[in-house]
N, CA, C and O of each residue as an XYZ file, in Angstrom:
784
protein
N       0.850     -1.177      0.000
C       0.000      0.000      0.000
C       0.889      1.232      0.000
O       1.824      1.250      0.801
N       0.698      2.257     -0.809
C       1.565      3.348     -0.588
C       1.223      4.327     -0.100
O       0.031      4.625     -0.024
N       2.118      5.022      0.321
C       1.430      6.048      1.426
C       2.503      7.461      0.811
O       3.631      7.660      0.360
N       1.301      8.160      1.153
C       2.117      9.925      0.426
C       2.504     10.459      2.211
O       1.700     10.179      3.100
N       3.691     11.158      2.496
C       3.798     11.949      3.474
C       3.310     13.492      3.271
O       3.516     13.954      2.148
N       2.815     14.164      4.033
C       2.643     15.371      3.507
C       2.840     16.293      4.989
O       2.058     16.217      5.937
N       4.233     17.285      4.935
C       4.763     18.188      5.621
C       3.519     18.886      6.303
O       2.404     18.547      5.908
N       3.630     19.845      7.307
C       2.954     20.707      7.630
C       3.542     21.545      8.292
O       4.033     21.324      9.400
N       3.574     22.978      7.489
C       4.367     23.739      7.943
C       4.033     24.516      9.962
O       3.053     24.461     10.706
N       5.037     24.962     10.067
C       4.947     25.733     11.315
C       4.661     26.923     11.597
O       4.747     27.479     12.692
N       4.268     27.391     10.475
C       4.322     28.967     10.113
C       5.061     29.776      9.811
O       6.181     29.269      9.874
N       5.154     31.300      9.347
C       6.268     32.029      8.461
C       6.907     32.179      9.602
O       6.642     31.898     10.771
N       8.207     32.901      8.806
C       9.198     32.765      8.865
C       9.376     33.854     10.229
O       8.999     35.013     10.055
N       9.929     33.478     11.523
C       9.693     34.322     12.502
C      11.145     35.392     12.078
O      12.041     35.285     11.241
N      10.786     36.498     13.209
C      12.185     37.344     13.084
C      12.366     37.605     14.583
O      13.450     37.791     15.136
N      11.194     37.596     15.153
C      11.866     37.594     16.730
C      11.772     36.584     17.711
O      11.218     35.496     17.554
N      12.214     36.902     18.506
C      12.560     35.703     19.523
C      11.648     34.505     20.155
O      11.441     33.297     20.263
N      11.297     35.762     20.461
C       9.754     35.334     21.443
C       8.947     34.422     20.670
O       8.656     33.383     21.262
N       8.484     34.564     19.412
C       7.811     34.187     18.683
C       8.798     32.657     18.092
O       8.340     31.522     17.955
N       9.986     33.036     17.875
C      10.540     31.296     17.158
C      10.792     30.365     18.422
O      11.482     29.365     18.222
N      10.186     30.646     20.007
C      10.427     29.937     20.932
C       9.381     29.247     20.554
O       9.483     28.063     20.231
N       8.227     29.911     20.547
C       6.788     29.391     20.620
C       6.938     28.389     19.098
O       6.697     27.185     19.193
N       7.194     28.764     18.239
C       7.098     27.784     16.860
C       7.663     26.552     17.584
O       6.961     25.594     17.907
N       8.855     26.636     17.794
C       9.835     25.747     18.198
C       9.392     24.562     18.865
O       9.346     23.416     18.418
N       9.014     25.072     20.208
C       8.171     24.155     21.038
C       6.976     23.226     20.604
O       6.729     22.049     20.866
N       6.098     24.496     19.587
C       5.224     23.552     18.756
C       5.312     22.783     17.634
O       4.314     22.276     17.122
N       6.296     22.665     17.253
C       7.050     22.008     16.401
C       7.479     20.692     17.251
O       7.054     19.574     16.959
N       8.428     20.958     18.411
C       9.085     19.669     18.967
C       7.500     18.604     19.226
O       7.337     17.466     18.788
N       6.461     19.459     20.098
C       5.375     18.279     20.851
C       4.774     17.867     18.858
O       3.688     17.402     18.510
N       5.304     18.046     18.461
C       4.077     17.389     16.877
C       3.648     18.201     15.594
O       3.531     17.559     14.550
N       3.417     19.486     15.582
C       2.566     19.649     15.034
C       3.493     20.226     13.451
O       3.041     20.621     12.377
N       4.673     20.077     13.849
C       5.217     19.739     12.662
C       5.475     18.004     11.903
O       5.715     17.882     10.702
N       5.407     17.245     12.501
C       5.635     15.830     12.212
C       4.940     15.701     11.017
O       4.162     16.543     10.568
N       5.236     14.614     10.493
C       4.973     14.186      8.989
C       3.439     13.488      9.499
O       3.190     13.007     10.604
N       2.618     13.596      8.433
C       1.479     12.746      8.325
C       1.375     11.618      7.101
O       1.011     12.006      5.991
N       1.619     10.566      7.267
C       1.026      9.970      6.203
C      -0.191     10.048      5.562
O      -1.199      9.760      6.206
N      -0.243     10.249      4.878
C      -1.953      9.226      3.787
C      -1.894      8.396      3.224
O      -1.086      7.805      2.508
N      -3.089      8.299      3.652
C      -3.380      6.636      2.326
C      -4.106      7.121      1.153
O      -5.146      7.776      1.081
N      -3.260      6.615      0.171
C      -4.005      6.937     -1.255
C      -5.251      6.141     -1.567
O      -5.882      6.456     -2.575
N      -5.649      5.198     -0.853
C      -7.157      4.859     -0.596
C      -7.460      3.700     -2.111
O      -8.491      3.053     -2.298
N      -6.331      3.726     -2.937
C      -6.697      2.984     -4.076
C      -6.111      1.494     -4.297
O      -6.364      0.702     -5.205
N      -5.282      1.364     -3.228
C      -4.622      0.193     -3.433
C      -4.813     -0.834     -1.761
O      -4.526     -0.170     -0.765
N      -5.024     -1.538     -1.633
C      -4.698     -2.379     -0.571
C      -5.038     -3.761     -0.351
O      -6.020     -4.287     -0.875
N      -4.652     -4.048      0.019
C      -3.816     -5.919      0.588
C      -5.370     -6.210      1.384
O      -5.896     -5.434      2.182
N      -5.983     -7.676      0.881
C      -6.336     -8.096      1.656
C      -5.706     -9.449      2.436
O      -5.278    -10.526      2.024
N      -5.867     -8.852      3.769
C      -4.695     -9.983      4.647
C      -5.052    -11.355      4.790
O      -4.324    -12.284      5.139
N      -6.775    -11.383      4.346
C      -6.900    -12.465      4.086
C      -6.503    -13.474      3.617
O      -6.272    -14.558      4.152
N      -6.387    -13.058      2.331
C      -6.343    -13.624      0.894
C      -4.847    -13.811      0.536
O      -4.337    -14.918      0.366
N      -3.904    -12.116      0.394
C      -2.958    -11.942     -0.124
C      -3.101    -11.435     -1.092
O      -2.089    -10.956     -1.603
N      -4.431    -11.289     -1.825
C      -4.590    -10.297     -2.963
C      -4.905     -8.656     -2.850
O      -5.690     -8.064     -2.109
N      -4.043     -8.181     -3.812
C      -3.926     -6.718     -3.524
C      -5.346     -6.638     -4.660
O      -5.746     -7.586     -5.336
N      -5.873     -5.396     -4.637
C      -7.459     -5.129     -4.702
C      -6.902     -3.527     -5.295
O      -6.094     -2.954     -4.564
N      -7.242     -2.963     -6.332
C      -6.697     -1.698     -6.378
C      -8.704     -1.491     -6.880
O      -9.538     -2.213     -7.426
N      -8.686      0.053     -6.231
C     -10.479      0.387     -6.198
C     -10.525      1.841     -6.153
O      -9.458      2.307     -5.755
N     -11.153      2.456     -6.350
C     -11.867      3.693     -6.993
C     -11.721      4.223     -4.943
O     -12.155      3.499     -4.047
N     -11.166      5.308     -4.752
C     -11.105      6.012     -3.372
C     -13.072      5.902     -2.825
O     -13.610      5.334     -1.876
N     -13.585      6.681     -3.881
C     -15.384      6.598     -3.834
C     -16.104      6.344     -5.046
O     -15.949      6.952     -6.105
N     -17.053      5.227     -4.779
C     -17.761      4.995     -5.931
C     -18.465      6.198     -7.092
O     -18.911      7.249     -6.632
N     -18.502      5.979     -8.307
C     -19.021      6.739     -8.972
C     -20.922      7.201     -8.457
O     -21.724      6.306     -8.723
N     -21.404      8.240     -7.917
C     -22.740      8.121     -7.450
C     -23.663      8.432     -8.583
O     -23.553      9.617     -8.899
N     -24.605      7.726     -9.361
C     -25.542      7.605    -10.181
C     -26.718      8.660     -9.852
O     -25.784      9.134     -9.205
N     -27.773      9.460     -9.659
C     -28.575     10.164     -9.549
C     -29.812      9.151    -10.665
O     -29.586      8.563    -11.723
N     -31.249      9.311     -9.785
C     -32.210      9.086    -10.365
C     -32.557      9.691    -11.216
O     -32.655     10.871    -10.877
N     -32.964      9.426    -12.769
C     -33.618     10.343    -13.375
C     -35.066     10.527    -13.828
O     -35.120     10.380    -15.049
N     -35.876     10.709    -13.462
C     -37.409     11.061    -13.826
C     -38.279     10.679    -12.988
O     -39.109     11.588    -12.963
N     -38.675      9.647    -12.084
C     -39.478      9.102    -10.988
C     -38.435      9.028     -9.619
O     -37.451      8.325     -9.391
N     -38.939      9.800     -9.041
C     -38.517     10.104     -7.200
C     -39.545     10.274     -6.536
O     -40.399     11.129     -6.773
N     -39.555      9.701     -5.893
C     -40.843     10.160     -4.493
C     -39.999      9.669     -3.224
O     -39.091      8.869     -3.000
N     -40.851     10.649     -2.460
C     -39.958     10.783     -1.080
C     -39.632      9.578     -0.552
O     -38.706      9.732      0.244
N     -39.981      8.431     -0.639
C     -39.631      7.238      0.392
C     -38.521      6.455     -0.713
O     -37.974      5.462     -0.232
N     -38.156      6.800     -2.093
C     -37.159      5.735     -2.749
C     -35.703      6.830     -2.552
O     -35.372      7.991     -2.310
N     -35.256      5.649     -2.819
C     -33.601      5.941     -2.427
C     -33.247      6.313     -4.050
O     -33.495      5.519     -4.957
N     -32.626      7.654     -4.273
C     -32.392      8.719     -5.494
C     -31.347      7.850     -6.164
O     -31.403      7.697     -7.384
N     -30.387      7.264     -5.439
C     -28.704      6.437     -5.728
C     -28.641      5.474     -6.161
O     -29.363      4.533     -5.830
N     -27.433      5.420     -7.348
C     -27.096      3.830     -7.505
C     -25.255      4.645     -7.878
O     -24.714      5.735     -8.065
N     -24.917      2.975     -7.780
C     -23.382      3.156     -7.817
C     -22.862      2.315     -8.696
O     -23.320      1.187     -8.875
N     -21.819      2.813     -9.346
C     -20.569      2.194    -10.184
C     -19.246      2.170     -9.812
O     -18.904      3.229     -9.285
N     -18.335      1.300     -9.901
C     -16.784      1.293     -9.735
C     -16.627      0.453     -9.916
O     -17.394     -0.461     -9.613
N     -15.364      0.297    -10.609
C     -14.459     -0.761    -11.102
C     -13.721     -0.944    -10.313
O     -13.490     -0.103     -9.444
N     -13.052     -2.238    -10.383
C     -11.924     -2.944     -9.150
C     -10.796     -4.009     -9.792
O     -11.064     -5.001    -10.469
N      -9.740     -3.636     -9.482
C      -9.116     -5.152    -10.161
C      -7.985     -5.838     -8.958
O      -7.231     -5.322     -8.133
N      -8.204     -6.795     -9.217
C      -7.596     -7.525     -8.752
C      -6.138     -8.155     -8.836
O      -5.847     -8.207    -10.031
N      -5.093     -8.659     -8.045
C      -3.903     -9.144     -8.620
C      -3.188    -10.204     -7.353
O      -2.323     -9.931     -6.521
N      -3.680    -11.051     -7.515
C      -3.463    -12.056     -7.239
C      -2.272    -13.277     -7.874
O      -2.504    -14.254     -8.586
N      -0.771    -12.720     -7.235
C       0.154    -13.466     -7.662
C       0.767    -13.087     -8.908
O       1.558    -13.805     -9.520
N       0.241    -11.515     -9.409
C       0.662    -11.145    -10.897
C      -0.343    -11.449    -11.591
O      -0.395    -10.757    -12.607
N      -1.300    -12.295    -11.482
C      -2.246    -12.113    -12.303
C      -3.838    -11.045    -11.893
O      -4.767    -11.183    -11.098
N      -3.506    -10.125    -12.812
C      -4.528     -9.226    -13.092
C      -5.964     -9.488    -13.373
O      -6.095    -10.350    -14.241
N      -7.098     -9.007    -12.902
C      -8.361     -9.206    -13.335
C      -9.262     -8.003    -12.939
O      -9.244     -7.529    -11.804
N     -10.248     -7.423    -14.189
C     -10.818     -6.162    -13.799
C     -12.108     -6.851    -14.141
O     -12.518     -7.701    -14.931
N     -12.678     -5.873    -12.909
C     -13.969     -6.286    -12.779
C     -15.112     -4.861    -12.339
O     -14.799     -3.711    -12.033
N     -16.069     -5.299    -12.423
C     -17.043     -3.725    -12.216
C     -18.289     -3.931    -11.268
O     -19.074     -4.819    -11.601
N     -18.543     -3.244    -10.179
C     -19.307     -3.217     -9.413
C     -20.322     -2.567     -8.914
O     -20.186     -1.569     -8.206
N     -21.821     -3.250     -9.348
C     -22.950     -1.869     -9.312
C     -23.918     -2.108     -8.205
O     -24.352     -3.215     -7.885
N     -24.224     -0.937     -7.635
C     -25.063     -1.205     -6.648
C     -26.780     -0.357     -6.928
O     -26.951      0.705     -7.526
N     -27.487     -0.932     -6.504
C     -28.545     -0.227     -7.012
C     -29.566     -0.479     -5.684
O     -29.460     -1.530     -5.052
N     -30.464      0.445     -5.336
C     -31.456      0.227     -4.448
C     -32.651     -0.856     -5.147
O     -32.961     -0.805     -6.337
N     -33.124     -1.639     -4.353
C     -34.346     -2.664     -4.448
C     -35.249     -2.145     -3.308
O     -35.011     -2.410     -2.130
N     -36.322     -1.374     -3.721
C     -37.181     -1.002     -2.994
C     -38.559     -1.466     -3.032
O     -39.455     -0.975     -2.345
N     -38.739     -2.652     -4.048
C     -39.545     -3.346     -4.539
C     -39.480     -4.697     -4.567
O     -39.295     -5.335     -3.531
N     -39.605     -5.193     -5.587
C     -39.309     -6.764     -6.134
C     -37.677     -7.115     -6.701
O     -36.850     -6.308     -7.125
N     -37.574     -8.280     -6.578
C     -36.313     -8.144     -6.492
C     -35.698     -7.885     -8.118
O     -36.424     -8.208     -9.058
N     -34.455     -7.344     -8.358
C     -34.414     -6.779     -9.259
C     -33.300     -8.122    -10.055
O     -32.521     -9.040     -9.798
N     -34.091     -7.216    -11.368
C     -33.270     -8.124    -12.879
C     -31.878     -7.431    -12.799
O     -31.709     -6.416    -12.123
N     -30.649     -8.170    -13.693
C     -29.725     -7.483    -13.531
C     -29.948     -6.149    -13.929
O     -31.065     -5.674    -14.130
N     -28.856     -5.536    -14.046
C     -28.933     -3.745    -14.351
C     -28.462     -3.925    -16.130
O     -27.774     -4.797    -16.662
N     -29.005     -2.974    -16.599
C     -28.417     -2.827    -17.825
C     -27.208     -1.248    -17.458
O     -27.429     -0.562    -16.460
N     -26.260     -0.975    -18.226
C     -24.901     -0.305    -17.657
C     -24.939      0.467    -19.450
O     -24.981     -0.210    -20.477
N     -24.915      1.714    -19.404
C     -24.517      2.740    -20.792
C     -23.256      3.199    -20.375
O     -23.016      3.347    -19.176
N     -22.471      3.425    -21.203
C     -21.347      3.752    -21.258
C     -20.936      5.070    -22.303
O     -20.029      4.936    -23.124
N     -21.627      6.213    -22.187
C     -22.188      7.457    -22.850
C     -23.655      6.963    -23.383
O     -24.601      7.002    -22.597
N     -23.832      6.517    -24.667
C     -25.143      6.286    -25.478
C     -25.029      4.744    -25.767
O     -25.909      4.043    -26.267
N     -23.798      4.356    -25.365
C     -23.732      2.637    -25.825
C     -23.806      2.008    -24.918
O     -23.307      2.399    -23.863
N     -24.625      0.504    -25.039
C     -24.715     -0.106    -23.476
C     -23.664     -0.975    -23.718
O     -23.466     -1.638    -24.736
N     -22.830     -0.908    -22.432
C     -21.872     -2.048    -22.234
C     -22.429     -3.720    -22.022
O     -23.486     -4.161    -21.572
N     -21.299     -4.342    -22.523
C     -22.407     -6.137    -22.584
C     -21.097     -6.459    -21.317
O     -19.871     -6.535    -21.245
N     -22.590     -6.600    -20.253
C     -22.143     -6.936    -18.656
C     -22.335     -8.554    -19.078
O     -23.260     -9.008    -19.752
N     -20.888     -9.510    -18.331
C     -20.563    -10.672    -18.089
C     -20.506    -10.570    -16.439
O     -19.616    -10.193    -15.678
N     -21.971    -11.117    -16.197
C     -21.893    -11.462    -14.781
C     -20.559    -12.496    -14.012
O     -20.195    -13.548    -14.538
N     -20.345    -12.305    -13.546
C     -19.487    -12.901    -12.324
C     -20.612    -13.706    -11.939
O     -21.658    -13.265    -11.463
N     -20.213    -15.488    -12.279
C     -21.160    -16.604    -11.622
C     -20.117    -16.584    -10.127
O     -20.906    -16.671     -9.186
N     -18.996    -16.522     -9.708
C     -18.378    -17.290     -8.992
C     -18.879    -16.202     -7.427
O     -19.883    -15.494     -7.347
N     -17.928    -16.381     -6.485
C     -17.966    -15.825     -4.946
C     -16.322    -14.809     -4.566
O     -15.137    -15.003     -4.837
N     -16.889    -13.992     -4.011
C     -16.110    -13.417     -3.716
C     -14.268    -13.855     -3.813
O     -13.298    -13.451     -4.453
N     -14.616    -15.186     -2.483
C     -13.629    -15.726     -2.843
C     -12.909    -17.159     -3.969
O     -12.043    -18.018     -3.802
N     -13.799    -16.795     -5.051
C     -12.792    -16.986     -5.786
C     -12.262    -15.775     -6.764
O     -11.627    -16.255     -7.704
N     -12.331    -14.527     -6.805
C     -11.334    -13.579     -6.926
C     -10.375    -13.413     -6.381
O      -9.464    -12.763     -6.894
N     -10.269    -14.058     -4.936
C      -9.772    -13.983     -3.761
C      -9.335    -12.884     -3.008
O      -8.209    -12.548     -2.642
N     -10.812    -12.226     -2.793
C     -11.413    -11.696     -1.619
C     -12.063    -12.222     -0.346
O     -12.702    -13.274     -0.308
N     -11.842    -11.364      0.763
C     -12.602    -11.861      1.801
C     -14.221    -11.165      2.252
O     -15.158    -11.400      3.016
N     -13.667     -9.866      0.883
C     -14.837     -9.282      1.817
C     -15.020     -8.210      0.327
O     -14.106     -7.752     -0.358
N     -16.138     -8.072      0.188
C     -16.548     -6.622     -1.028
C     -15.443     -5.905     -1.145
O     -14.560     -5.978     -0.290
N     -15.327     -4.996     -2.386
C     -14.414     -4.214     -2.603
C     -15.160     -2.761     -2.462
O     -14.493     -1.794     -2.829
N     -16.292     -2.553     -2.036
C     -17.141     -1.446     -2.048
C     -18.231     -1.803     -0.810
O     -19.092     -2.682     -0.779
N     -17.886     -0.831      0.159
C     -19.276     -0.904      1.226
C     -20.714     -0.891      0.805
O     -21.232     -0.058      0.061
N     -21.294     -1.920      1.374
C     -23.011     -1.730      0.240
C     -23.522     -0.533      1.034
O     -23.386     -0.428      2.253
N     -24.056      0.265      0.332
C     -24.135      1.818      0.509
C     -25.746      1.958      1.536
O     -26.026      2.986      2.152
N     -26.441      0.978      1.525
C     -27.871      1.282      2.168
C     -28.272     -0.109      2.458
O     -27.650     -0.789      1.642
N     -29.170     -1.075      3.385
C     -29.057     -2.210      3.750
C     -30.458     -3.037      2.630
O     -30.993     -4.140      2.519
N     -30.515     -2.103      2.198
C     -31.808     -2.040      0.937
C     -31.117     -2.348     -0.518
O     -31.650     -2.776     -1.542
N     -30.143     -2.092     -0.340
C     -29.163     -1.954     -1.927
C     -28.559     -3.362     -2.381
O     -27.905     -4.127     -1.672
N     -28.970     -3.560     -3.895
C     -28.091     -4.507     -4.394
C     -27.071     -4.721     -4.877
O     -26.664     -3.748     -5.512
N     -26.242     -5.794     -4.894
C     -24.701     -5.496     -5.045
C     -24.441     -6.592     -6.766
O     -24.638     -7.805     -6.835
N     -24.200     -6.124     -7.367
C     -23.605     -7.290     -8.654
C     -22.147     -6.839     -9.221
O     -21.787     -5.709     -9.551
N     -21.324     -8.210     -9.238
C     -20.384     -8.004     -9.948
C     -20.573     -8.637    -11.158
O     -21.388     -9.521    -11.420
N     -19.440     -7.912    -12.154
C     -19.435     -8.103    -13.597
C     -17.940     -8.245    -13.823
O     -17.191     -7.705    -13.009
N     -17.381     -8.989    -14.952
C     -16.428     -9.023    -15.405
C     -16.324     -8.062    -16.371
O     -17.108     -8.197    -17.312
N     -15.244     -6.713    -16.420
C     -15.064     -5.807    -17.342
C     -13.810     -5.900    -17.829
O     -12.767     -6.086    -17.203
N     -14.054     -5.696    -19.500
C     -12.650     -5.303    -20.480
C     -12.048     -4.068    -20.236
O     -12.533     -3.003    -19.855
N     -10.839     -4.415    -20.538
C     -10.003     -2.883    -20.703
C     -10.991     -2.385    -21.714
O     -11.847     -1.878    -20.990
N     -11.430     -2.207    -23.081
C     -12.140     -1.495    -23.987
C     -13.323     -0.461    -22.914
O     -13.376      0.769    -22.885
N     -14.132     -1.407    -22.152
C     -15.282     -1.355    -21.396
C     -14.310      0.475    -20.525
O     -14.396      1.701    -20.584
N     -13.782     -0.242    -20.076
C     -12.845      0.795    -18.792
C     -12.400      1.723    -19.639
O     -12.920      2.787    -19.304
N     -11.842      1.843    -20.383
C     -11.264      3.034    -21.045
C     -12.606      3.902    -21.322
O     -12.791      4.989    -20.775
N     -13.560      3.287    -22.263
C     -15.273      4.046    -22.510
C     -15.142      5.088    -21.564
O     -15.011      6.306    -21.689
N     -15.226      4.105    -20.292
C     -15.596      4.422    -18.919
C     -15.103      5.984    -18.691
O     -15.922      6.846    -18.374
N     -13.460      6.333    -18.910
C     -12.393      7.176    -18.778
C     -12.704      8.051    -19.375
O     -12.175      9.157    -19.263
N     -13.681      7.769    -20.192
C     -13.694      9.319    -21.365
C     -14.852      9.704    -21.309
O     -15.114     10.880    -21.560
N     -15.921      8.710    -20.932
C     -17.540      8.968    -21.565
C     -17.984     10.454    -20.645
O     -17.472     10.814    -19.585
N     -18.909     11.043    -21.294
C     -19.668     12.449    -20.878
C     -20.585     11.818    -19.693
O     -20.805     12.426    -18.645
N     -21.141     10.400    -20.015
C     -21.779     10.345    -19.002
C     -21.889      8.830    -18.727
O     -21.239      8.121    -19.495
N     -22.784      8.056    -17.516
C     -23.121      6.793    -17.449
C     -24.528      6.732    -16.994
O     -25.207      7.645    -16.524
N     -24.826      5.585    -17.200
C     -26.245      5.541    -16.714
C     -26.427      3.770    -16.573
O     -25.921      2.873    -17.246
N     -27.194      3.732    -15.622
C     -27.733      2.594    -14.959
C     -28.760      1.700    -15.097
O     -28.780      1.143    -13.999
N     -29.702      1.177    -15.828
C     -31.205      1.149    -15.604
C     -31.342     -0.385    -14.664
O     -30.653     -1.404    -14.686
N     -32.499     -0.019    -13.902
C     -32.825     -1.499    -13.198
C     -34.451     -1.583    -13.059
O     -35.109     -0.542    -13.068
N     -34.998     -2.707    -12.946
C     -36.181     -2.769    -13.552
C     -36.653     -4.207    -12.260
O     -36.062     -5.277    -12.403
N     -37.408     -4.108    -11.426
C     -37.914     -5.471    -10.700
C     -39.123     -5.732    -11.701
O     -39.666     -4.951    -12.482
N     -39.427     -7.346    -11.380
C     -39.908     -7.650    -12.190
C     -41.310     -7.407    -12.177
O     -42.125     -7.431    -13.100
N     -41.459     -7.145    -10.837
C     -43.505     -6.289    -10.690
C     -43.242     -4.830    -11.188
O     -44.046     -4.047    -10.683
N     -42.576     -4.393    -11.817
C     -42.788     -2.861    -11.530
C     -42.742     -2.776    -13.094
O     -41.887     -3.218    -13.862
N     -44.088     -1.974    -13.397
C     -43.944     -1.626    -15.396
C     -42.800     -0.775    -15.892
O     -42.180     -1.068    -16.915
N     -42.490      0.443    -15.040
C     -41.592      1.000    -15.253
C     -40.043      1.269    -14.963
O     -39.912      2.024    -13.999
N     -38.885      0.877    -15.507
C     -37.391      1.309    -14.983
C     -37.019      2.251    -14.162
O     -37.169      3.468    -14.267
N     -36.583      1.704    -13.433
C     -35.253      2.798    -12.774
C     -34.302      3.435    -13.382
O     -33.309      2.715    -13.480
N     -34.109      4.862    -14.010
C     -32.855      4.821    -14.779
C     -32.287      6.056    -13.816
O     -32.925      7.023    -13.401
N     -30.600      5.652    -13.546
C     -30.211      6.466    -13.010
C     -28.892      6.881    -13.575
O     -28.305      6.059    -14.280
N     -28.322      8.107    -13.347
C     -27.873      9.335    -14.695
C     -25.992      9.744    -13.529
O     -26.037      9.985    -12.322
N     -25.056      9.713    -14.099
C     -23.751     10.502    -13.399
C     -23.128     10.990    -14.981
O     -22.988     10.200    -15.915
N     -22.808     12.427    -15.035
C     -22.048     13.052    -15.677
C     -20.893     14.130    -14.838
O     -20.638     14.281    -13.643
N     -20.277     14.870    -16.288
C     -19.171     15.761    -15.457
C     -18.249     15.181    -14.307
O     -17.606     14.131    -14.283
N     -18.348     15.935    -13.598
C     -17.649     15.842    -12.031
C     -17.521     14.644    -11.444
O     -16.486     14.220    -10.932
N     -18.641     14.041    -11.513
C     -18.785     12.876    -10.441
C     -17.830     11.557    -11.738
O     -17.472     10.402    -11.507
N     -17.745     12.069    -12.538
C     -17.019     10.784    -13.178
C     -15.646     10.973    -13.096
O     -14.904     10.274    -13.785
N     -15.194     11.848    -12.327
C     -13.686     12.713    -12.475
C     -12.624     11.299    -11.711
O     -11.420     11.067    -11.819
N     -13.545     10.700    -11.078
C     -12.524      9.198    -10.105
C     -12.084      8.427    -11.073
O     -11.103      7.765    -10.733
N     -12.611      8.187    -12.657
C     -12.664      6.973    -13.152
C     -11.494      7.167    -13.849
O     -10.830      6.163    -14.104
N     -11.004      8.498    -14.299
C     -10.066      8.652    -14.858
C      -8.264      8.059    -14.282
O      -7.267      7.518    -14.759
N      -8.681      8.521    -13.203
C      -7.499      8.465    -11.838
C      -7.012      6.887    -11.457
O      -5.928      6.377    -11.172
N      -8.508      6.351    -11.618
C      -8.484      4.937    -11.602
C      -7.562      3.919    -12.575
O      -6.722      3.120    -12.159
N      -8.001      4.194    -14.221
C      -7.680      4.214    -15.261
C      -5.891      4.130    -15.172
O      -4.912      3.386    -15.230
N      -6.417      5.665    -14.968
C      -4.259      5.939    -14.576
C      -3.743      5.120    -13.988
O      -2.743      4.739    -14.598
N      -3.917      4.539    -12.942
C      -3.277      3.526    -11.293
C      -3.397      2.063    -12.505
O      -2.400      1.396    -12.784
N      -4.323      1.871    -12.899
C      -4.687      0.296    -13.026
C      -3.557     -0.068    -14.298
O      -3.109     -1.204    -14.456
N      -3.192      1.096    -15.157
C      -2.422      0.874    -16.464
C      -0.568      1.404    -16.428
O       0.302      1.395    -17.298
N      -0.577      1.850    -14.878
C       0.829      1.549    -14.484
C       1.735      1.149    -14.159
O       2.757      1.834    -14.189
């Protein structure tokens, strides 16, 4: 896992006395010391032994056209890959609220084109995970993994927008839920890490 240090200064530059005692002191108890971070995209499960590289926060989807106060507005996207022993595997992970019947898979756009999702038949651990690569976001929410191409992921890196649809099987009408701009700004970053 790598970790960035990041300085913190003590303040400008004193000229009198009195004043570089006081830095000084606050400097020795800490408040100059280094802080690590975690870059939040890479880490070891100790389980397993497989390193897991993942999106810091999922991409957040927005509902588009039917909301009423009691459904949950959210659904989520992020990609994850895996590397287990040198061998690489990318995969994509959507979460969607079930506030109804239980839901068909999701269909996944990738700007105006729908991506062709290859469900993941297997279990966590045989990716070899111990545990999700994404917290399920609401105790209502469904979780599916998919097996994704580099082609799929790159889309991903560039597209204006994504969109979600999910559909239970009592309900006449879809769920379609909408992320452009900003909120796709992670996937790029992702992209970067996974192809270095």
């Amino acid at each position: 896992m790598k970790r960035i240090s990041v300085t913190r200064p003590c303040g400008p530059a004193l000229g009198k006395l009195g004043t570089w005692w006081v830095a000084a002191i606050t400097c020795f108890v800490g408040a100059c010391a280094q802080t690590p971070l975690e870059t939040e995209m890479e880490r070891l499960d100790s389980r397993t032994g497989t390193t897991v590289t993942v999106m810091p926060k999922p991409v957040e989807l927005l509902t588009e056209g039917r909301s009423t106060a009691r459904s949950d507005p959210f659904a989520y996207v992020a990609p994850f890959e895996t590397n287990r022993m040198g061998t690489h595997e990318l995969f994509l992970w959507v979460s969607a609220p079930q506030l109804a019947g239980a839901l068909e898979p999701p269909q996944v756009f990738c700007g105006d084109q729908p991506v062709p999702l290859d469900t993941f038949q297997g279990t966590l651990a045989d990716v070899g995970l111990s545990s999700p690569p994404y917290k399920q976001p609401a105790p209502w929410s469904v979780q599916w993994v998919f097996r994704l191409s580099g082609e799929v992921l790159d889309c991903f890196a560039t597209a204006p927008r994504l969109r979600v649809i999910t559909k239970a099987a009592d309900e006449e009408q879809p769920a379609t839920y909408v992320a452009q701009g900003e909120a796709l700004s992670g996937l790029s970053a992702f992209v970067q890490k996974v192809r270095t």
